[in-house]
Residue frames relative to the residue before (quaternion, step in Angstrom):
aa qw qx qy qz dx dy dz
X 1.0000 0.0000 0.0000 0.0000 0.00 0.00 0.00
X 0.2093 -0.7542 0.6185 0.0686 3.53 -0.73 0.87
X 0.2630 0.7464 -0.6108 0.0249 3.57 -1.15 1.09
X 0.2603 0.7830 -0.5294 0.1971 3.07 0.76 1.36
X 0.6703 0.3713 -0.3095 0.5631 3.47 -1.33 0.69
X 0.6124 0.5910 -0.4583 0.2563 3.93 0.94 -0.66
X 0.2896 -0.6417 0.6399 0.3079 3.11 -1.62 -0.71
X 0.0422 0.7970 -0.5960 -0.0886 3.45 -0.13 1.06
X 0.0423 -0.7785 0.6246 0.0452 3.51 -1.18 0.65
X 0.8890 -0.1052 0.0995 0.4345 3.76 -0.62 0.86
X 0.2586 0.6163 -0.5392 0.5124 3.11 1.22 1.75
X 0.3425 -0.7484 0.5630 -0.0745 2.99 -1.69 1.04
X 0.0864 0.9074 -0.3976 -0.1054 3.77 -0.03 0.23
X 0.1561 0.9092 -0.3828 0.0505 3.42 1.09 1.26
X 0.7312 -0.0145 -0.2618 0.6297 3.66 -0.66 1.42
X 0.1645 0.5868 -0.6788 0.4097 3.74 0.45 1.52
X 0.0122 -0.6785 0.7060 0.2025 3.19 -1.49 0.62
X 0.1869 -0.7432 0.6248 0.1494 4.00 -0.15 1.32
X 0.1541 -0.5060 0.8485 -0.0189 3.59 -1.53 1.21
X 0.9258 0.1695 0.0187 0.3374 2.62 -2.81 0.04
X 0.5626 0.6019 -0.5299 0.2010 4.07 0.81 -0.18
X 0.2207 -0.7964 0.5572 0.0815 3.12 -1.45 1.01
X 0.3706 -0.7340 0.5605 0.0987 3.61 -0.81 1.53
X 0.3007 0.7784 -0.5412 0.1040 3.83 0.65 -0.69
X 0.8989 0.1793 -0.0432 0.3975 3.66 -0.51 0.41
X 0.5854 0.6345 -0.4101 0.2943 3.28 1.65 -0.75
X 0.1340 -0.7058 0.6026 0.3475 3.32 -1.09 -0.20
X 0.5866 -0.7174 0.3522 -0.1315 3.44 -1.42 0.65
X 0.3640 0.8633 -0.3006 0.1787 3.34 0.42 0.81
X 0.6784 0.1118 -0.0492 0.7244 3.71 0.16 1.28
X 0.5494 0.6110 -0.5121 0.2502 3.72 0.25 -0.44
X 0.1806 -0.8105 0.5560 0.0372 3.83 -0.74 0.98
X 0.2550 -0.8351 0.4857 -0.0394 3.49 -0.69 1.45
X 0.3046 0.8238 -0.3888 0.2780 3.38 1.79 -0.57
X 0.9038 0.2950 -0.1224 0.2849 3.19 0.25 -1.54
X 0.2608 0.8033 -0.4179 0.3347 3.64 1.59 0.53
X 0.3161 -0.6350 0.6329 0.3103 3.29 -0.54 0.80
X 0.7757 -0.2600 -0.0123 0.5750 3.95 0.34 -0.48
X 0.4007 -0.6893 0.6035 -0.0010 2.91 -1.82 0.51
X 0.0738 0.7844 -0.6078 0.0992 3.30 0.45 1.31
X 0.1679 -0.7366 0.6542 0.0354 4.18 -1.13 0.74
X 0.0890 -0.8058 0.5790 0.0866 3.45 -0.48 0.95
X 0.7853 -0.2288 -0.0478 0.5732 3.77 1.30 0.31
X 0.6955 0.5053 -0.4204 0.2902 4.12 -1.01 0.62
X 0.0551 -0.7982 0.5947 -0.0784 3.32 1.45 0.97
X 0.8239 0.3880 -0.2636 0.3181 3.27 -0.10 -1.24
X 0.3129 0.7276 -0.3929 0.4673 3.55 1.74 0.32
X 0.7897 0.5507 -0.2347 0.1339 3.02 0.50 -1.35
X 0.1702 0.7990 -0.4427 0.3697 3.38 2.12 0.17
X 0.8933 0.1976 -0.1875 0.3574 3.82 -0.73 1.29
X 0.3496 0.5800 -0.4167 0.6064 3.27 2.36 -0.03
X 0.0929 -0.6201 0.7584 0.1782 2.50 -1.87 0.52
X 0.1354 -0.7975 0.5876 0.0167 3.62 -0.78 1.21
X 0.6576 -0.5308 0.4285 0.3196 4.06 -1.36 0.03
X 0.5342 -0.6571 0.3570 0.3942 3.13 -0.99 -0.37
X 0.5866 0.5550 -0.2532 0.5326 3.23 1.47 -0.50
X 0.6393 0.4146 -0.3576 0.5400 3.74 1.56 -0.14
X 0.5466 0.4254 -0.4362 0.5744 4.01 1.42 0.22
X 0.5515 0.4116 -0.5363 0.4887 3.57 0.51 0.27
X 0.7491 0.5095 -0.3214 0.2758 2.96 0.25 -0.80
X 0.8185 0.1696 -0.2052 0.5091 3.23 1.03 -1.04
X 0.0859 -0.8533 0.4632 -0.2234 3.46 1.39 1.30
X 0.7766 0.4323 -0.0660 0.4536 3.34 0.31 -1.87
X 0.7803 0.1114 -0.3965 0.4706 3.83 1.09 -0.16
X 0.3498 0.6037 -0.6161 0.3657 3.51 0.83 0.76
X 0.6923 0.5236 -0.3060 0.3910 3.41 0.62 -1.50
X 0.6704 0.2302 -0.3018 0.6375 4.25 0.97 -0.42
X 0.3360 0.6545 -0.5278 0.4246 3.73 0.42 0.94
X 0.7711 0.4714 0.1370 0.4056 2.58 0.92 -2.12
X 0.1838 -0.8231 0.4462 0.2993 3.53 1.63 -0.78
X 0.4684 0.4791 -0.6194 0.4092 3.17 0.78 1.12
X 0.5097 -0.6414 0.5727 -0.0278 2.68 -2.46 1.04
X 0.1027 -0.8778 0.4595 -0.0887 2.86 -0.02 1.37
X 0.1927 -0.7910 0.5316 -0.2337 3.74 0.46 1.98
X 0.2310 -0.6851 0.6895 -0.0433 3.93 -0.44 1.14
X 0.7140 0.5128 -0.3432 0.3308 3.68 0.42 -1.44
């Protein structure tokens, strides 16, 4: 699914499974992710300003915020 460059505003995607979806550029408002069965992003983290998303979907996408961000994330 491609929503780059969009404007989503007060959109919902409950029992949506999003693959490959790309946010690049969008911009974001109200838009609720909660109810995705999954939530695969293939690029526009930084889109994601105005989602609202679970907690078990910030774990998930945890690991590319954190190399968004250039942070190192070291367990050892």
């Amino acid at each position: 699914m491609d929503f780059a460059g969009a404007t989503l505003t007060g959109v919902a995607f409950p029992g949506s499974t999003l693959e490959r979806v790309r946010f690049d550029k969008a911009r974001m408002s109200r838009v609720d992710l909660r109810g995705a069965v999954s939530l695969g992003i293939s690029d526009g983290y930084d889109a994601l300003r105005g989602a609202t998303i679970s907690g078990v979907q910030l774990m998930e996408l945890a690991p590319m915020f954190a190399h968004i961000l250039g942070v190192t994330v070291d367990n050892g």
